[in-house]
KEKE-3310 file (N, C-alpha, C; in steps of 0.2 Angstrom, whole numbers, plus 5000, padded with zeros to 4 digits):
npx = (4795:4791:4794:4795:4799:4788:4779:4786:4785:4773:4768:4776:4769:4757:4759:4765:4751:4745:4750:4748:4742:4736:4723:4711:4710:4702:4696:4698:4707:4717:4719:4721:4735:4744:4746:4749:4763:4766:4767:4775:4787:4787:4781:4765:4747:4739:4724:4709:4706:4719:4725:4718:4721:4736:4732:4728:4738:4748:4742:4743:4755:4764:4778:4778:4764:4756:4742:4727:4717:4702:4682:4684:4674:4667:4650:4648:4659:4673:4688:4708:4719:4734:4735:4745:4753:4766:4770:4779:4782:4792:4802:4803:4813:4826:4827:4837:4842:4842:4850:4864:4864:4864:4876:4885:4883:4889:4901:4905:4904:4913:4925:4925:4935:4938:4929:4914:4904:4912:4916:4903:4895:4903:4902:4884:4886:4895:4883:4871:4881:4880:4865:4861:4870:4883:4899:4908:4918:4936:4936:4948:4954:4947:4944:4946:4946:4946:4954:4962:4968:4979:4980:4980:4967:4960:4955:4944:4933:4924:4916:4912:4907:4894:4890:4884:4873:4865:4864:4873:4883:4895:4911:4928:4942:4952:4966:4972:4981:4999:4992:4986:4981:4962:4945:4929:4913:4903:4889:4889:4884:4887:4900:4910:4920:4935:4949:4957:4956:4948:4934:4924:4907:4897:4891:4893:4893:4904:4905:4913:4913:4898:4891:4889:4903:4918:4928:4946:4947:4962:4966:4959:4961:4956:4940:4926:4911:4897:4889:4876:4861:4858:4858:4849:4850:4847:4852:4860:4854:4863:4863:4862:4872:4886:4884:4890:4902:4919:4927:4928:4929:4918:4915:4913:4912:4906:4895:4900:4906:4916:4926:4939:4951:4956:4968:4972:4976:4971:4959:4948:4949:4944:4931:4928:4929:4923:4923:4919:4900:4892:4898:4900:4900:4900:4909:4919:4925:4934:4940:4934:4927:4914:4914:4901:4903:4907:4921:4938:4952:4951:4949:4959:4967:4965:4965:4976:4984:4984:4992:5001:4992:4979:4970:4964:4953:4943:4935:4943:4947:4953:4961:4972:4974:4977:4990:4997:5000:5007:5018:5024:5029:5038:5049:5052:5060:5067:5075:5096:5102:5114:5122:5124:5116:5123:5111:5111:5121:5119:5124)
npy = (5030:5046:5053:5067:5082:5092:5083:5079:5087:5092:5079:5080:5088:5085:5072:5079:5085:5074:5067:5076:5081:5092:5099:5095:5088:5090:5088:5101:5108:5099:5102:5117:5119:5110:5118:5131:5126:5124:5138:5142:5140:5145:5140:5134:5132:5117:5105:5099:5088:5082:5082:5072:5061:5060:5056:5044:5037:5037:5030:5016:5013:5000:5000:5011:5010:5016:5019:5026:5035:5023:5024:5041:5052:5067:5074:5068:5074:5069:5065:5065:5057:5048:5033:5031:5042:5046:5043:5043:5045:5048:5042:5030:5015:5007:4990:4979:4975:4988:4995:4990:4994:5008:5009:5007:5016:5027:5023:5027:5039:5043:5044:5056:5067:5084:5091:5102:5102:5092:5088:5091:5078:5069:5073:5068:5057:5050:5052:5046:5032:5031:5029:5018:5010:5005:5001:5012:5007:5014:5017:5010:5018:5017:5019:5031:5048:5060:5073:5084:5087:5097:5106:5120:5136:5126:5126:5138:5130:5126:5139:5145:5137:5135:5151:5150:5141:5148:5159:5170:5186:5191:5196:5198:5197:5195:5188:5190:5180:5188:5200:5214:5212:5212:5219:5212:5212:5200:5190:5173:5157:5145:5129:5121:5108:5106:5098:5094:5105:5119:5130:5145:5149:5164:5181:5199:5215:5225:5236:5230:5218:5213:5201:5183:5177:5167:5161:5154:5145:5145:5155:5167:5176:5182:5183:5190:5191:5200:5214:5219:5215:5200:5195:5186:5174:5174:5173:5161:5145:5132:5115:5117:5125:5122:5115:5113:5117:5111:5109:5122:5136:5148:5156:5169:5162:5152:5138:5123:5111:5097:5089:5074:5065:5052:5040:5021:5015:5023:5024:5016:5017:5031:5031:5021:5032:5046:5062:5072:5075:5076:5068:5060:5045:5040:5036:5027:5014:5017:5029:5041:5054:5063:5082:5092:5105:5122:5130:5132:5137:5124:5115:5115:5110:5099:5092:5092:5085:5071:5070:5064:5054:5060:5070:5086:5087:5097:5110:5121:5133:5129:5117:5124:5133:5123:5118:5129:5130:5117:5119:5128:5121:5114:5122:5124:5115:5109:5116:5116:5112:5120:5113:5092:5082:5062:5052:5041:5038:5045:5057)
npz = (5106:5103:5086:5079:5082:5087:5089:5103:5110:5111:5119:5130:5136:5137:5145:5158:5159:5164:5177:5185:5204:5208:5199:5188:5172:5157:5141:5134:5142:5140:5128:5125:5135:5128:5117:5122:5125:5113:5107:5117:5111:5097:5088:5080:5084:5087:5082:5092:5086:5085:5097:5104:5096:5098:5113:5111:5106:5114:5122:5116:5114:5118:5123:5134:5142:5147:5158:5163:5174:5180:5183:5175:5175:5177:5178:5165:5160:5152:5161:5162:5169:5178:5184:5192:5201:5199:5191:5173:5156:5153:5160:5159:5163:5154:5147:5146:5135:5130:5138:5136:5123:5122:5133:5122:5113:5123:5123:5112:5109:5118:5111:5106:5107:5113:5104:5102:5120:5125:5138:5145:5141:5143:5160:5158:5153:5166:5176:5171:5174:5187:5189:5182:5189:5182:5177:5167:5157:5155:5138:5127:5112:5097:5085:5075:5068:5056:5062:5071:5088:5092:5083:5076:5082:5086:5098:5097:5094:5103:5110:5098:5094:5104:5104:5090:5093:5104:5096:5099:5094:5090:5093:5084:5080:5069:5059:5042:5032:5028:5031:5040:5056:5057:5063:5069:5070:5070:5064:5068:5059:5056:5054:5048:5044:5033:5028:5036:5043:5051:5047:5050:5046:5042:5046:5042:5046:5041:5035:5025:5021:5017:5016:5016:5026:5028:5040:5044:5056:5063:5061:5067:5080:5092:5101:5107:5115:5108:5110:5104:5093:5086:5071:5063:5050:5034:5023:5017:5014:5022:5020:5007:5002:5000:4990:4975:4977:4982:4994:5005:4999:4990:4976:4962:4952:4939:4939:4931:4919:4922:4916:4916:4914:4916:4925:4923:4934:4945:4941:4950:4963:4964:4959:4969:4978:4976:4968:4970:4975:4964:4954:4939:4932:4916:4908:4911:4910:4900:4907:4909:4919:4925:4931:4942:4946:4954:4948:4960:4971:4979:4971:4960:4969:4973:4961:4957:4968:4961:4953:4940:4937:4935:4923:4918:4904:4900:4905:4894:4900:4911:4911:4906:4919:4928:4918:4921:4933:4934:4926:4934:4946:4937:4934:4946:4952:4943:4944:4946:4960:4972:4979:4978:4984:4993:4993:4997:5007:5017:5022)
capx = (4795:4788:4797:4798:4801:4782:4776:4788:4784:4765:4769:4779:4763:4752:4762:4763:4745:4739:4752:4746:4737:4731:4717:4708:4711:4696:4702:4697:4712:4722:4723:4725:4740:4747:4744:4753:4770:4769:4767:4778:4790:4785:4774:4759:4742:4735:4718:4707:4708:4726:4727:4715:4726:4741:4730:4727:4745:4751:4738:4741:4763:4767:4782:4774:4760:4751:4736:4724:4711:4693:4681:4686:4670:4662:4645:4650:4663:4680:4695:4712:4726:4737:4731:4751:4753:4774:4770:4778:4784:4799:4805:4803:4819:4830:4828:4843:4846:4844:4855:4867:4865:4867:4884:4888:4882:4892:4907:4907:4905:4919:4931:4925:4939:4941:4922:4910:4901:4912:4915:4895:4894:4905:4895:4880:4891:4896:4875:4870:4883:4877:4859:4860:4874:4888:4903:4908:4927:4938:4937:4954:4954:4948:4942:4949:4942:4951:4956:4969:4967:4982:4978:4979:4961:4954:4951:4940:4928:4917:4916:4910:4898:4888:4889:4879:4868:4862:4863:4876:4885:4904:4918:4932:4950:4954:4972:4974:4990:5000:4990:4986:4973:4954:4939:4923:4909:4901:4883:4891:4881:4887:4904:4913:4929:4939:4957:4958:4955:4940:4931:4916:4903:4893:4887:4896:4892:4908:4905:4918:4911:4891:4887:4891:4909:4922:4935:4947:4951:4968:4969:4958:4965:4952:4935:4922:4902:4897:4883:4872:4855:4861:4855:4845:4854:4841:4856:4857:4854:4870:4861:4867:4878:4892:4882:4891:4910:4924:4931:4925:4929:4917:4917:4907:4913:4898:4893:4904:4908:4923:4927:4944:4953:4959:4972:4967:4977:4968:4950:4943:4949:4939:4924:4925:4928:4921:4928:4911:4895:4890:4904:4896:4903:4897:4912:4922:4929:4938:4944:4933:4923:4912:4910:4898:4906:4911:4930:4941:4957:4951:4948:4963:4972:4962:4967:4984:4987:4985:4999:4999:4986:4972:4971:4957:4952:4939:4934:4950:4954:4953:4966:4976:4975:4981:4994:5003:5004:5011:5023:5028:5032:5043:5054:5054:5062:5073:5084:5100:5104:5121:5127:5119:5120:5122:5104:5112:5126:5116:5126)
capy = (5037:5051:5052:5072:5089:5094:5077:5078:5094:5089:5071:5082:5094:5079:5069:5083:5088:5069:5067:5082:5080:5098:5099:5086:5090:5090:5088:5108:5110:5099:5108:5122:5115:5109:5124:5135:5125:5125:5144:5146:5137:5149:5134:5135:5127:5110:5104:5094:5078:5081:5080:5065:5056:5061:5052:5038:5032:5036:5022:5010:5013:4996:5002:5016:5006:5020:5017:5032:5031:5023:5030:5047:5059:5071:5075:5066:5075:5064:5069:5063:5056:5044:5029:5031:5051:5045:5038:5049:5041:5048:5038:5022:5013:5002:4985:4976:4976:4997:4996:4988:4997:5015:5009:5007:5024:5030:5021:5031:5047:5046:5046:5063:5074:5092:5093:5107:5097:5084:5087:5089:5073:5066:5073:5066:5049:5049:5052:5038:5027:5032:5030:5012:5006:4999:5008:5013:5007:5020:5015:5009:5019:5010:5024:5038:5054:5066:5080:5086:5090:5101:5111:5130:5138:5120:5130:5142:5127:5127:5144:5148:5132:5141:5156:5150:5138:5154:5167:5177:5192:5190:5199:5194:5200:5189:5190:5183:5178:5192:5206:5216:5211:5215:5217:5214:5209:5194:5184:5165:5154:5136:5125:5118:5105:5103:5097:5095:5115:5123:5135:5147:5155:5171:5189:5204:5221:5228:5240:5228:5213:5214:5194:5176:5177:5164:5163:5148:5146:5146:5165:5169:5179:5183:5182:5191:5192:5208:5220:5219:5211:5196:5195:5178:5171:5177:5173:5155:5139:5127:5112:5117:5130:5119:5107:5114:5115:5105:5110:5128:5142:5150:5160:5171:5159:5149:5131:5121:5104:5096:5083:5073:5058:5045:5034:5014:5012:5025:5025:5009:5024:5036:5026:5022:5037:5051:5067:5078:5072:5078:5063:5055:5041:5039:5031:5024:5011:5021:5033:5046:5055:5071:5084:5100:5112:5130:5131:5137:5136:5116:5110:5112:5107:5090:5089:5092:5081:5065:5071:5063:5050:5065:5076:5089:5089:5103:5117:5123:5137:5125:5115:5128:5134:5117:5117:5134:5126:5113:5124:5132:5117:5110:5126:5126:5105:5108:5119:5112:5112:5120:5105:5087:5073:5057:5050:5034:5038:5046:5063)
capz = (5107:5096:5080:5079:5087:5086:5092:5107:5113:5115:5123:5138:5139:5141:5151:5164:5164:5168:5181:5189:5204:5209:5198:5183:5166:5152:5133:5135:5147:5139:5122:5129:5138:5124:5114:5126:5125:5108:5106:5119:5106:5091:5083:5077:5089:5086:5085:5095:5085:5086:5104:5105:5092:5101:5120:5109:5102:5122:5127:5112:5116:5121:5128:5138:5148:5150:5162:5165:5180:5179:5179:5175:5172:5181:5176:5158:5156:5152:5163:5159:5174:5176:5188:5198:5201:5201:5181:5166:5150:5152:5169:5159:5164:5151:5148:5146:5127:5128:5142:5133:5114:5128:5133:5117:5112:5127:5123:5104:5111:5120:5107:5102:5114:5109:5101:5107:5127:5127:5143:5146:5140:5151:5164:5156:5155:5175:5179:5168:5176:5194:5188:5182:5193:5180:5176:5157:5155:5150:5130:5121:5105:5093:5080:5074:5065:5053:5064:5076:5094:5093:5078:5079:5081:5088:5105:5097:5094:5108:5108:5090:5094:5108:5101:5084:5095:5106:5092:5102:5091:5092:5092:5081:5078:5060:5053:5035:5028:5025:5031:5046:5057:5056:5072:5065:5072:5067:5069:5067:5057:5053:5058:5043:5042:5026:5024:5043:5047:5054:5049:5053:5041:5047:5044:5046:5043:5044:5029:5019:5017:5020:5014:5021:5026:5030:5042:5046:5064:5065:5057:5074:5086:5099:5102:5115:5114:5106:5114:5097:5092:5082:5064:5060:5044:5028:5015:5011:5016:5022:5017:5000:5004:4998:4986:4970:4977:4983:5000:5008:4994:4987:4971:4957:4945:4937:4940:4926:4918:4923:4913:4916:4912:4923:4924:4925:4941:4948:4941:4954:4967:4962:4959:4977:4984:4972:4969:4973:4975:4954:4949:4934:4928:4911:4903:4918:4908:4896:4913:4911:4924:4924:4938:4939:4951:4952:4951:4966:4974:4982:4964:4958:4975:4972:4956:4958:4971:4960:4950:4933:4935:4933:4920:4915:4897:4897:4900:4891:4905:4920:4908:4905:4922:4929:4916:4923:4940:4932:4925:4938:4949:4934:4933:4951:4952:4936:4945:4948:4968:4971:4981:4977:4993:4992:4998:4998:5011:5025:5022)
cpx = (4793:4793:4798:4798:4794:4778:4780:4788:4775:4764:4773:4773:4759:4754:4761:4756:4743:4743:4752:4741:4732:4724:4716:4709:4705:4700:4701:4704:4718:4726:4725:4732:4746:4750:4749:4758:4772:4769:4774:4787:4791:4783:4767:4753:4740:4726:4715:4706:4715:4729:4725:4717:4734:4739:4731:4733:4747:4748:4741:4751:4765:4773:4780:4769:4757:4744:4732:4718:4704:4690:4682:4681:4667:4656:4643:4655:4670:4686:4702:4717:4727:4735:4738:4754:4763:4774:4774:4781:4791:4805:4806:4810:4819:4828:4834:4850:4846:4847:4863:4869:4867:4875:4888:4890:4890:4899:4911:4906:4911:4925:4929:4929:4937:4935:4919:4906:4905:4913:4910:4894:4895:4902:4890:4881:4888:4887:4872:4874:4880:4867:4857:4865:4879:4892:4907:4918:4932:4940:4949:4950:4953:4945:4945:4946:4948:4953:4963:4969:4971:4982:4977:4972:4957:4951:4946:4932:4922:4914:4912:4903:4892:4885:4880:4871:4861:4860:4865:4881:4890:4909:4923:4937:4953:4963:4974:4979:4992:4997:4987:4979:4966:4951:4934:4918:4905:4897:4885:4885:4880:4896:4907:4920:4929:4946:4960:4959:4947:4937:4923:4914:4897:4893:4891:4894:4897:4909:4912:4914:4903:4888:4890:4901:4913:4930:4938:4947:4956:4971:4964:4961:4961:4943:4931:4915:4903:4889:4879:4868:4858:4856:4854:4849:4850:4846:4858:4857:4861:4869:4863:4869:4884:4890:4887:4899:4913:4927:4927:4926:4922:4915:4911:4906:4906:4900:4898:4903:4913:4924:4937:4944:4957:4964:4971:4971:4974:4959:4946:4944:4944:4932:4920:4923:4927:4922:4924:4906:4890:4894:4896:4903:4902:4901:4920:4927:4933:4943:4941:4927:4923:4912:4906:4901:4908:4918:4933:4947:4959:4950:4954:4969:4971:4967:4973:4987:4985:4990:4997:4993:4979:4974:4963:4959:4948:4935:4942:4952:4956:4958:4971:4981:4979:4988:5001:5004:5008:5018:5029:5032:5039:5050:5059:5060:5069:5079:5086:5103:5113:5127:5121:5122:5118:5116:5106:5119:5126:5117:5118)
cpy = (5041:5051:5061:5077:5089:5090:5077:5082:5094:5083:5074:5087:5088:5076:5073:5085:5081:5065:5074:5082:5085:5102:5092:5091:5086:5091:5095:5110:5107:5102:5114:5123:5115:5114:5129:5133:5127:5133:5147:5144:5139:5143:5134:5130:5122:5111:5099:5088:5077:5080:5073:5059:5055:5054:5044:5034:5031:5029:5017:5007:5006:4997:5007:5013:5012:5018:5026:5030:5030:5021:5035:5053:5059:5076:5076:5068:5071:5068:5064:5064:5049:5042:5031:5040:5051:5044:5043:5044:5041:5047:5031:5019:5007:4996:4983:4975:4984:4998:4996:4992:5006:5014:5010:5015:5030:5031:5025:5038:5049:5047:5054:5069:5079:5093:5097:5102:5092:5082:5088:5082:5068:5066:5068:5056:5046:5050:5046:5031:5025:5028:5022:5006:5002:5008:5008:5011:5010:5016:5016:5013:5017:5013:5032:5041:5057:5072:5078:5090:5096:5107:5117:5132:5131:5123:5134:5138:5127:5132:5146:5141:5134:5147:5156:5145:5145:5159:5172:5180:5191:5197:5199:5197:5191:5192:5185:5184:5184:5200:5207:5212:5214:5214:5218:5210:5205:5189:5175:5161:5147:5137:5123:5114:5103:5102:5097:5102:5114:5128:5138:5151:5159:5178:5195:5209:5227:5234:5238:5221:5213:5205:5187:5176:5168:5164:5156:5151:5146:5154:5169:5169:5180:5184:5184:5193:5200:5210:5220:5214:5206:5194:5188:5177:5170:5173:5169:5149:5134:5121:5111:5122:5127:5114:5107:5116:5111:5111:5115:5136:5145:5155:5162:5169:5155:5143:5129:5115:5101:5090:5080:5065:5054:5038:5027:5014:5015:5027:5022:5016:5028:5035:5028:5029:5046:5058:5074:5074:5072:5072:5059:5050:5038:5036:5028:5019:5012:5027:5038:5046:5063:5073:5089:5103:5117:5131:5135:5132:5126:5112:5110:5110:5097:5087:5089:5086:5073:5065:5069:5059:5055:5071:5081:5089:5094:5103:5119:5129:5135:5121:5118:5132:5129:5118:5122:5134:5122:5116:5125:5127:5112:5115:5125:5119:5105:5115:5116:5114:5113:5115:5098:5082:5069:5052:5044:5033:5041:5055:5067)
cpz = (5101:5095:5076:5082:5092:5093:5101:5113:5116:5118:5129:5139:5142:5146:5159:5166:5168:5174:5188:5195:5209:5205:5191:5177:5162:5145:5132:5137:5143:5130:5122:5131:5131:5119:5115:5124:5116:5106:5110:5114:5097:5089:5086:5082:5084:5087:5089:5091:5084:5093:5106:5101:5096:5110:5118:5107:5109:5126:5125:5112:5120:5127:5133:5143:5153:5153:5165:5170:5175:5183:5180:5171:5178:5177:5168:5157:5158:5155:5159:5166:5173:5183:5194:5195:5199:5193:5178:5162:5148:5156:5167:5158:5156:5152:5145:5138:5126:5132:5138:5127:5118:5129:5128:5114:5115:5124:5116:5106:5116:5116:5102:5107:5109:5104:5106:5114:5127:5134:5148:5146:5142:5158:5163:5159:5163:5178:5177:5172:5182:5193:5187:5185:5189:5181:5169:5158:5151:5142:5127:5113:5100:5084:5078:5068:5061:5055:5068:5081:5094:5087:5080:5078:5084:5096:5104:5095:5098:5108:5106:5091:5097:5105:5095:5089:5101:5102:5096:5097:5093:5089:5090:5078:5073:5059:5048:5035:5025:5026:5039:5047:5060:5060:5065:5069:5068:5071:5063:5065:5055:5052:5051:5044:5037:5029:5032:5049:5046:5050:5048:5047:5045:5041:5046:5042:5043:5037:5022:5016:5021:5018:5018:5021:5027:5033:5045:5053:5066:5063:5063:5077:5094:5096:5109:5109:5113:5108:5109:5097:5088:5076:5062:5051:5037:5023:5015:5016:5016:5020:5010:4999:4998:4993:4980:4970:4982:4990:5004:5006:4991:4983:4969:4952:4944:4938:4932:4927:4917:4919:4913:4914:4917:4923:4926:4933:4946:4950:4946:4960:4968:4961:4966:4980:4978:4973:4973:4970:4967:4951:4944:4932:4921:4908:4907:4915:4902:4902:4913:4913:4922:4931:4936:4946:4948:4954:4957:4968:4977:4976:4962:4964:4973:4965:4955:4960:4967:4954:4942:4932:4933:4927:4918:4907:4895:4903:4898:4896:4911:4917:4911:4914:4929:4926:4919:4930:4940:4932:4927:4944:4945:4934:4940:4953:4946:4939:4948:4956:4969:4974:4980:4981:4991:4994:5000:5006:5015:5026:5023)
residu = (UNK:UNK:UNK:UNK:UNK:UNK:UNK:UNK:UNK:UNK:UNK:UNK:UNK:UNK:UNK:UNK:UNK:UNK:UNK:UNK:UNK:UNK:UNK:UNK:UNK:UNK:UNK:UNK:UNK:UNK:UNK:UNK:UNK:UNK:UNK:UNK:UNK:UNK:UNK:UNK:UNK:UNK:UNK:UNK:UNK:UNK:UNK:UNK:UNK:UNK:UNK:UNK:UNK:UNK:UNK:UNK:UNK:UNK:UNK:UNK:UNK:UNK:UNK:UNK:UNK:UNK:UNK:UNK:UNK:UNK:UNK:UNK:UNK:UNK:UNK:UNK:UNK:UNK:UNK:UNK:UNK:UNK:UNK:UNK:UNK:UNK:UNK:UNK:UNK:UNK:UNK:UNK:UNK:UNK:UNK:UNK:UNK:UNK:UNK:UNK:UNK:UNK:UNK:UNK:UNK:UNK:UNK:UNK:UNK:UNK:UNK:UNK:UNK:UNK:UNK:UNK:UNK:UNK:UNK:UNK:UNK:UNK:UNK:UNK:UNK:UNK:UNK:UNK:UNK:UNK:UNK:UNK:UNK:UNK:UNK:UNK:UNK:UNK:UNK:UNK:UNK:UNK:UNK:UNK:UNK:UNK:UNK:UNK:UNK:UNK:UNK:UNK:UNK:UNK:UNK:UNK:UNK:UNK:UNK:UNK:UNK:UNK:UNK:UNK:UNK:UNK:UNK:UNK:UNK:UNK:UNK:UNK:UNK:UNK:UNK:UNK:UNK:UNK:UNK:UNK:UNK:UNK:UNK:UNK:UNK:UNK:UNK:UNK:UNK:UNK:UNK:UNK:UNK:UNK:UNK:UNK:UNK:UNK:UNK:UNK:UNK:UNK:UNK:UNK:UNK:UNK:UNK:UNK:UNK:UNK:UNK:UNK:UNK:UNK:UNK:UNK:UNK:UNK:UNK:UNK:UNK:UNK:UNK:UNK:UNK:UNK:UNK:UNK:UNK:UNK:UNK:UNK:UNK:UNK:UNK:UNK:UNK:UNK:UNK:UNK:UNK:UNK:UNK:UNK:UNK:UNK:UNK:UNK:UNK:UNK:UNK:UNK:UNK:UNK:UNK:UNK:UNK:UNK:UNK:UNK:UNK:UNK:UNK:UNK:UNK:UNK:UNK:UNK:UNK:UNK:UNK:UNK:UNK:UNK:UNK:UNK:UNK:UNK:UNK:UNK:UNK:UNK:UNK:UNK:UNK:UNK:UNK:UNK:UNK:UNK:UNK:UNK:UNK:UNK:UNK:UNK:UNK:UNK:UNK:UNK:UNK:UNK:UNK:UNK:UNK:UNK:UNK:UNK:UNK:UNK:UNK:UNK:UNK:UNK:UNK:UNK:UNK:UNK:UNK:UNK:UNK:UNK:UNK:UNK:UNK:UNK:UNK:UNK:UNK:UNK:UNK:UNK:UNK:UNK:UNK:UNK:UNK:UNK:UNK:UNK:UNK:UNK:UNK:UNK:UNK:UNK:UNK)
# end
């Protein structure tokens, strides 16, 4: 099978023309052809030794067995059909091992409930069973993911996935923690999970925040398509959106050098499973490990939760700033409880 977008958009124009059998296709006709889809696809035209390389890989496709009539000219010139007008390359049924590595496929797609099409895919499923006459066994669980079907805002999933996949303009009543809630219209741009919560990044011009926003989805209240042209996403790329911090915060703080020290029973841990994609290990057996990120509210959540085994050494206000969380969880623990039960006696 061709191996990118490009390549697979001119392999269904061809296809179509040389099972066509109301008129004969000339390499004239079929770059033309090809040309069209891909215009009609905003991309750019191919040339004619791009089309003729593209004839020639469809011949030499083992799997494919493509067969074109012959002879195929009319007054020299080379036509182009397939010898069975029923042929296309993309009828070519399963053999027994892609039967098989399918099911499988199927079989892991089904543990994804409560994702945007799952019940498309299901569909999809029940056609493919129909199609090759087995039947898929409803899967024992045998994987599990880091979410939670019942999580607040997990309905607005599908939703917010449409939305961005169409480029439709939404309509969005937000209420953060502690304050009234806000309508703003908002062009959805990309899907984010941290810490087992959702949330959505997008555009809004609601005259308070004009830049890449972020809203969880459990602080979502309602959602309707909004009547407005939907603004294409100019202001940054998601790919490295996230490259330089730890969770889905992000600040005006500057890129930094985290340097922390690591207790032996926890360093082999963190090894494994690294703290952000920047970890340097450069003196790992002493317990220290570098980061580069830009501080926010999910670095020091991280680095809290290993209690004493982590410490920051530097920069001194990332320190400092640990330290008065510390602080305030020792004041809050050292108070004495007016009544103290016996843990040991069930009371």
């Amino acid at each position: 099978m061709p191996n990118t977008r490009l390549a697979i958009m001119r392999y269904q124009a061809l296809d179509s023309c040389f099972s066509d059998r109301s008129r004969l296709y000339f390499i004239g006709d079929l770059i033309e052809a090809v040309n069209r889809t891909l215009k009609n696809n905003d991309e750019k035209p191919v040339s004619r030794r791009t089309v003729y390389n593209d004839i020639r890989d469809m011949e030499s496709n083992h799997d494919w067995n493509v067969m074109f009539e012959e002879p195929a000219r009319i007054d020299g010139r080379r036509y182009y059909r397939y010898v069975d007008s029923d042929y296309s390359i993309w009828k070519k049924d399963l053999n027994e091992q892609q039967l098989e590595q399918l099911k499988s496929l199927m079989l892991l797609l089904q543990q994804f409930r409560g994702l945007p099409q799952f019940e498309r895919i299901q569909e999809i499923i029940h056609q493919l069973e129909e199609k090759y006459e087995f039947t898929l066994q409803s899967p024992e669980r045998v994987i599990a993911f880091d979410t939670n079907e019942e999580a607040a805002g997990v309905e607005h999933l599908s939703q917010l996935f449409e939305a961005i996949v169409s480029k439709q303009a939404l309509r969005i009543t937000y209420k953060p923690y502690g304050k009234e809630a806000i309508k703003s219209i908002v062009h959805p741009y990309f899907i984010k999970q941290y810490n087992n919560r959702w949330f959505l990044f997008g555009y809004t011009t609601d005259g308070v925040h004009e830049n890449i926003i972020n809203m969880a989805f459990d602080r979502i209240k309602k959602i309707t398509p909004a009547a407005v042209p939907f603004i294409e996403n100019t202001l940054c790329d998601f790919e490295e959106f996230f490259d330089d911090i730890i969770g889905v915060t992000k600040t005006d703080a500057e890129l930094q050098k985290i340097v922390l020290q690591v207790a032996p029973n926890r360093i082999p841990y963190i090894l494994s499973k690294p703290l952000h994609h920047s970890q340097r290990n450069h003196r790992a057996s002493e317990g220290i490990i570098e980061l580069k990120v830009v501080p926010n509210k999910e670095l020091y959540q991280r680095i809290l939760s290993f209690g004493p085994d982590v410490e920051i050494l530097e920069p001194a206000e990332i320190r400092l700033k640990i330290a008065d969380y510390v602080q305030q969880m020792v004041e809050k623990y050292n108070k004495v409880p007016l009544v103290q039960k016996d843990c040991t006696s069930g009371l």
